[in-house]
C-alpha positions in Angstrom: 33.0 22.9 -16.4 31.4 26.4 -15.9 29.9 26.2 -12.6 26.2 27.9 -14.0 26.0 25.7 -17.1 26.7 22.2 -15.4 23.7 22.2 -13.0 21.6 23.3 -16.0 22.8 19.8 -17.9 22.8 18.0 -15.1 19.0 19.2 -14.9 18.1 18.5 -18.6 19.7 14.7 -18.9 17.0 14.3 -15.3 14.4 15.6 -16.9 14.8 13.4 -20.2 15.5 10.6 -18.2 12.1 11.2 -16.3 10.2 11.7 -19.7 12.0 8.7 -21.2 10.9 6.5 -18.7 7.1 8.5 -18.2 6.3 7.1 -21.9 8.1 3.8 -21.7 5.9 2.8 -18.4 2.6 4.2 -20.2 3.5 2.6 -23.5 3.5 -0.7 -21.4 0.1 -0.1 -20.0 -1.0 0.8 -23.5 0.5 -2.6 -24.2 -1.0 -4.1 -21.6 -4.9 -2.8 -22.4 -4.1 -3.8 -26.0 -3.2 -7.5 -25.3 -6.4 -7.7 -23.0 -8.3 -6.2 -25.7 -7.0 -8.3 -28.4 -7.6 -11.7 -26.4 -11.2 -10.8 -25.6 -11.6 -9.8 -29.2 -10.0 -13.4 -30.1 -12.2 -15.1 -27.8 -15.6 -13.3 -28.6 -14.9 -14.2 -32.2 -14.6 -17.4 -31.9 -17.6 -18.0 -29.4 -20.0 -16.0 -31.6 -21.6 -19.0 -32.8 -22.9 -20.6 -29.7 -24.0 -17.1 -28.6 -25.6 -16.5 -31.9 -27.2 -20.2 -31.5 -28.6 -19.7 -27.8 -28.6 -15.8 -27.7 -29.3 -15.0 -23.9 -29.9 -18.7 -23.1 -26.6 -19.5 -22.8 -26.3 -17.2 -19.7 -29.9 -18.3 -18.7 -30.1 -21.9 -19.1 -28.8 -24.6 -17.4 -29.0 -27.1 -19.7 -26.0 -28.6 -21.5 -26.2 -31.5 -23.7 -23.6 -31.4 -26.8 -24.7 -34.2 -28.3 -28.2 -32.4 -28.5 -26.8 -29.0 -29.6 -27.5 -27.4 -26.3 -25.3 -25.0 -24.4 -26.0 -23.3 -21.4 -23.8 -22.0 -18.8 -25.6 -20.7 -16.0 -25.2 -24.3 -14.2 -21.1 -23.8 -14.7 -21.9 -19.7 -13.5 -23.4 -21.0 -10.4 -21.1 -23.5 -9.3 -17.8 -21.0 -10.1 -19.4 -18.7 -8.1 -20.5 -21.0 -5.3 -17.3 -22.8 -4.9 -15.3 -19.9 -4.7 -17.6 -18.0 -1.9 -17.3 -21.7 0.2 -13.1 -20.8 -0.7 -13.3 -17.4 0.9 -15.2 -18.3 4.0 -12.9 -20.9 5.1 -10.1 -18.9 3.6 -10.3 -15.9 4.9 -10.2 -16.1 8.6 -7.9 -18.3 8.2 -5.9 -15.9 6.3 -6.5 -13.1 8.7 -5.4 -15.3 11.7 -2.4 -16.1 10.3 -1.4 -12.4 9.3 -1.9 -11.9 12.5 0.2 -14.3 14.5 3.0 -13.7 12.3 2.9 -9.4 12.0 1.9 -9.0 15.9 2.7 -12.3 18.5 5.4 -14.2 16.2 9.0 -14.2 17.4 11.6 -13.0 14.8 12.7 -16.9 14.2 9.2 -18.4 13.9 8.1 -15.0 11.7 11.0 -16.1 9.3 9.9 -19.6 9.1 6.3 -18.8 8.9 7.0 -15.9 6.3 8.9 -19.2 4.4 6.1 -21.7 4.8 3.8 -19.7 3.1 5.4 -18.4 0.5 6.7 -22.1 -0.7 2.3 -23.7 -0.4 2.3 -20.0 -2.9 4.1 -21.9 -5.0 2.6 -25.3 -4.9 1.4 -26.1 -8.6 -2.5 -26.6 -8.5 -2.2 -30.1 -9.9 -0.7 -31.2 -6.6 -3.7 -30.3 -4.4 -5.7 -31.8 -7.2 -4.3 -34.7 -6.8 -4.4 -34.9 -3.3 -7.9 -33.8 -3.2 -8.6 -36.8 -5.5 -6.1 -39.2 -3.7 -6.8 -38.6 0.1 -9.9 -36.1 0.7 -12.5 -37.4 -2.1 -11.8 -40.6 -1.1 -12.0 -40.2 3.3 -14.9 -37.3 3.0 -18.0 -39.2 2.3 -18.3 -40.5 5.8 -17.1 -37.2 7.3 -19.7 -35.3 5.2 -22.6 -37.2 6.2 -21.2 -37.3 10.1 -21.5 -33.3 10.1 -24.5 -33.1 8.2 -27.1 -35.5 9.2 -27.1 -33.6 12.3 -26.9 -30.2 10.7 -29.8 -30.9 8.3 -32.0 -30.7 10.7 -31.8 -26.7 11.6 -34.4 -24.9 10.2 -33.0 -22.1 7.2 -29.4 -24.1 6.9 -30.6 -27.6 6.5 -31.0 -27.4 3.3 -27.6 -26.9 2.3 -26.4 -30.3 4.3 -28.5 -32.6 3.3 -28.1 -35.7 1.1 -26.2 -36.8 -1.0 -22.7 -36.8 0.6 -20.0 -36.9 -2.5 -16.4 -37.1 -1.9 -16.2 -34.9 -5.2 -18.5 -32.3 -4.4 -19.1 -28.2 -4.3 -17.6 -28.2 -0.6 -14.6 -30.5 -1.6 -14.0 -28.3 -4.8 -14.1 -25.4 -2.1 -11.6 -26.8 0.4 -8.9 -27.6 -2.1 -9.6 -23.7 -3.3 -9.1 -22.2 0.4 -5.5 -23.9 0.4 -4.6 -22.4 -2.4 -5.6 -19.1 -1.7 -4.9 -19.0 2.0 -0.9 -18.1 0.9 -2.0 -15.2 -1.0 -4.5 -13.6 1.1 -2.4 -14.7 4.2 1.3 -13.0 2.1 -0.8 -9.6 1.2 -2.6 -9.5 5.1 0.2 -9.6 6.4 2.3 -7.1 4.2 -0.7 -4.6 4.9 -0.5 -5.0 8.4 3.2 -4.4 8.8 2.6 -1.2 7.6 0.5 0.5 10.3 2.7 2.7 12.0 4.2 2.3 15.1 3.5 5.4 16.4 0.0 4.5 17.0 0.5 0.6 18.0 2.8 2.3 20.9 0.3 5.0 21.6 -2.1 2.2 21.8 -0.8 0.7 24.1 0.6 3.3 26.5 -3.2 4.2 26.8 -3.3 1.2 28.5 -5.0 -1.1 25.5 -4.7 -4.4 25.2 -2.9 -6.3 22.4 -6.1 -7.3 20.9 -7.3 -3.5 21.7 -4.6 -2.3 19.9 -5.0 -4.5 17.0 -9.6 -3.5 16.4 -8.6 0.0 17.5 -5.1 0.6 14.9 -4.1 -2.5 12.8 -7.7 -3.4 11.5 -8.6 0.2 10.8 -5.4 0.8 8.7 -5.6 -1.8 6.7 -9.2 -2.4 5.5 -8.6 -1.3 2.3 -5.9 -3.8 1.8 -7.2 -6.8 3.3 -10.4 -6.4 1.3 -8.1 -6.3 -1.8 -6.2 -8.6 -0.9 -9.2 -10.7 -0.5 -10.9 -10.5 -3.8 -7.5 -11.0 -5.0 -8.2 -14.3 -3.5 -11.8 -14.8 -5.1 -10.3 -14.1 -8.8 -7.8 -16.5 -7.7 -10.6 -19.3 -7.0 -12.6 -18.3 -9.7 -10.3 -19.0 -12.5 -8.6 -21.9 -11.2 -9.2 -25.1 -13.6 -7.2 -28.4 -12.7 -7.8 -28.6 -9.1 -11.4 -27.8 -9.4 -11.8 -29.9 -12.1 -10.3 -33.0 -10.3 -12.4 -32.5 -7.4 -15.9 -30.9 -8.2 -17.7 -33.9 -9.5 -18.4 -32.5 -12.9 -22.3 -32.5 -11.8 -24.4 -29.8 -14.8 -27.1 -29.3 -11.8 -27.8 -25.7 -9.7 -28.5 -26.8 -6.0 -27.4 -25.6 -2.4 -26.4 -28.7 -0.9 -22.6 -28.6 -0.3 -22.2 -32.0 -0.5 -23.3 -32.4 -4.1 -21.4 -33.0 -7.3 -21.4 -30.0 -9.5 -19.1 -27.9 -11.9 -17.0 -24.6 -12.5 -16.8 -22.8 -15.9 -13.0 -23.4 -16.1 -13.2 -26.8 -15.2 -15.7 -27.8 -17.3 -13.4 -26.1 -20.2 -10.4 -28.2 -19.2 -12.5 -31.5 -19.5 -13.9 -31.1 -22.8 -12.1 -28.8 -25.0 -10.1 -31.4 -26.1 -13.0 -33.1 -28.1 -14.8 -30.2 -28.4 -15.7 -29.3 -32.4 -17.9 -26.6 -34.0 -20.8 -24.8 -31.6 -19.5 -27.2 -28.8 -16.0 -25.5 -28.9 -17.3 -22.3 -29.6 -19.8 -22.7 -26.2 -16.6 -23.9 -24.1 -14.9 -20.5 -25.3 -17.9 -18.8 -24.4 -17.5 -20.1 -21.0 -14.0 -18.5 -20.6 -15.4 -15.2 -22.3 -18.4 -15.1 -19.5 -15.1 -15.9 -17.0 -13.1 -13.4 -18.3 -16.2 -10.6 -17.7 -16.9 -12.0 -14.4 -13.2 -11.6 -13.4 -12.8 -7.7 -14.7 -16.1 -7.1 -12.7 -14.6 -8.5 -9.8 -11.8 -6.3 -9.9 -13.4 -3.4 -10.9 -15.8 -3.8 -7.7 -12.3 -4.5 -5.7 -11.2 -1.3 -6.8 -14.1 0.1 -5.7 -14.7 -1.3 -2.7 -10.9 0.0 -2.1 -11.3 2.9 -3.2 -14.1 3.5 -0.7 -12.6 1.9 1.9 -9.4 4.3 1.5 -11.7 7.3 1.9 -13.4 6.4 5.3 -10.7 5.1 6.9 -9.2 7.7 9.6 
């Protein structure tokens, strides 16, 4: 082979290759866009006649009553919302904690079997936390509830939220069942993010003489802001769409309040429990409920990648 003309071919089949596989990747995000645009198309069509039928009441009102011929959804917006805020807070630190103990203080062995647990609860269909939620925490958290919040009820500001009545199927429960299924995924992402800060300035760290915990405010929680914070509304869009074990555990309550304790309802769990007799504008407003999800979870991540993106420019 001339010795000019082989590196010249050589150079050509690379640089097809690389256009070959530049269009394949952006035909698949094309693909990608189109499939999202077709299913919100889909489901706008076919909840146009309860929004034509309530217009802006269905995101207004609180009132749903099918054999009436009423549909609003702000009740279900409420309690998706609220429930998956009382997912994050117990979540989170959680999440964080363990990230922690596994990417700084772990040993190699317990990292590996740590690193195992929570990937397998990752895996854990939703169904089976339902259940148990139904089987063993709806059933023993009546008596806790009111324990913790008779006394609670009584602060001035917070009282509200603790006060009577104490259901076993209730907002908090519906949030508790939530945090365990999110705490693998923010908890897997953490502590991805927080293996990458560089050793270079963990050591320099602490040859200044920090402490461990110095080093991890003064390096770790720096460098990975931006990732945590995604990782965490990650964990929100999780919550937020998440149907059987919500719906198992929530009460099914159409009622806007603050207590924690009370029976209420999600938008996707209130889809699961009546689509199945749903006909005409009742089928159309349970659509219209996952259309009103599926906008609430593209402005999530649009203000995750926002937030990131922010994050990523202030960080050092």
């Amino acid at each position: 082979m001339d010795p000019v003309v082989g590196p010249s071919l050589e150079r050509s089949r690379s640089r097809r290759a690389d256009d070959g596989f530049r269009y394949l990747t952006f035909t698949a995000g094309l693909l990608v866009l189109l499939i999202l645009g077709l299913i919100a198309y889909a489901t706008t069509r076919e909840a146009l006649p309860a929004f034509r039928a309530e217009g802006l009441g269905f995101l207004t009102s609180r009132r749903w009553a099918p054999n009436e011929g009423s549909f609003g959804a702000l009740a279900f917006v409420f309690g998706t919302m609220y429930v998956s805020l009382i997912a994050l807070v117990f979540a989170v630190p959680a999440s964080i904690g363990i990230a922690l103990f596994i990417s700084e203080l772990a040993g190699r062995r317990v990292r590996r079997v740590a690193t195992f647990v929570i990937d397998l609860l990752a895996a854990v269909p939703s169904v089976v936390f339902g259940l148990w939620g139904v089987a063993v925490l709806a059933s023993a958290a009546p008596g806790f509830y009111e324990a913790i919040g008779e006394p609670l009820a009584a602060l001035p500001g917070v009282g509200r939220a603790f006060g009577q009545p104490y259901n076993g199927k209730s907002f908090v429960s519906a949030g508790l069942i939530l945090a365990l299924m999110i705490t693998p995924i923010i908890t897997s992402i953490t502590r991805e993010v927080f293996e990458t800060t560089p050793p270079g300035q963990r050591e320099a760290a602490l040859a200044l003489g920090a402490t461990r915990w110095e080093m991890i405010r003064g390096t770790v929680f720096p460098h990975s802001r931006s990732g945590v914070m995604g990782a965490v509304l990650l964990g929100l869009g999780r919550a937020m769409g998440e149907t059987i074990a919500a719906a198992l555990v929530i009460g099914s309550g159409t009622q806007i309040t603050a207590k924690l304790f009370a029976s209420g309802d999600a938008m996707a769990a209130r889809v699961a429990n009546e689509f199945g007799e749903a006909t005409g504008n009742w089928r159309a407003a349970l659509v219209g409920l996952g259309v009103v999800l599926f906008a609430m979870t593209i402005l999530v991540n649009l203000a995750a990648e926002a937030i990131v993106s922010r994050a990523e420019r202030v960080d050092p």
